[in-house]
C-alpha positions, 0 to 999 in steps of 0.5 A: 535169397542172397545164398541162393544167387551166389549159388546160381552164379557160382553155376553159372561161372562153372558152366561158363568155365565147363564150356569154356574147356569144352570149346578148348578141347574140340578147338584142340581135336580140330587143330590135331585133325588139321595139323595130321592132314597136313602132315598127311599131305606133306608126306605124300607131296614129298612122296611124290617129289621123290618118284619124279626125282628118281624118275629125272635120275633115272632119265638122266642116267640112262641119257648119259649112258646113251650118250656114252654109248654112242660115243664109244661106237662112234670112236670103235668106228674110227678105230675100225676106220683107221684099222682098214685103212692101215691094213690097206696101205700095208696091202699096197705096200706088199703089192708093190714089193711083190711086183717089184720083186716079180719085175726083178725076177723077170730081169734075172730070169731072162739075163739067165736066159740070154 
């Protein structure tokens, strides 16, 4: 009889030790399941990361451009400005010569005359 308890707890420490491994391996099966979900969530986090600082990129760029358009039309405005203003000063100047040059011919004219 002693035979047969030795057997039974031989069984008994190989079912124990059979269990034991079974329970190692769903523990395993779960933290692989839990550690891909992770990594899952991690992606899509850093996916979604990405498109918001491509977004902000985007924006920001578009912003600087903005602003450098506006500066441009803005300094275009002045030179445009300062153009009209140069050309009205060149116009003046003429005029005056002309009216000068009118009045001097006048004189001539009527020295010629008398």
């Amino acid at each position: 009889m002693a035979d047969k308890s030795k057997g039974e707890d031989g069984d008994s420490v190989l079912e124990t030790t059979i269990n034991q491994v079974k329970k190692a391996e769903q523990d395993a099966a779960k933290k692989r399941k839990n550690a891909k979900e992770q990594a899952e969530a991690i992606i899509e986090k850093a996916k979604a990361d990405a498109v918001l600082v491509t977004e902000r990129s985007v924006g920001q760029a578009k912003e600087q451009a903005r602003a450098a358009m506006e500066k441009a039309k803005r300094e275009g405005e002045q030179q445009l400005d300062d153009a009209i203003q140069k050309v009205d000063q060149e116009i003046e100047r003429l005029r005056a010569n002309a009216f000068h040059k009118e009045e001097e011919t006048i004189k001539v004219l009527v020295s010629q005359l008398c």
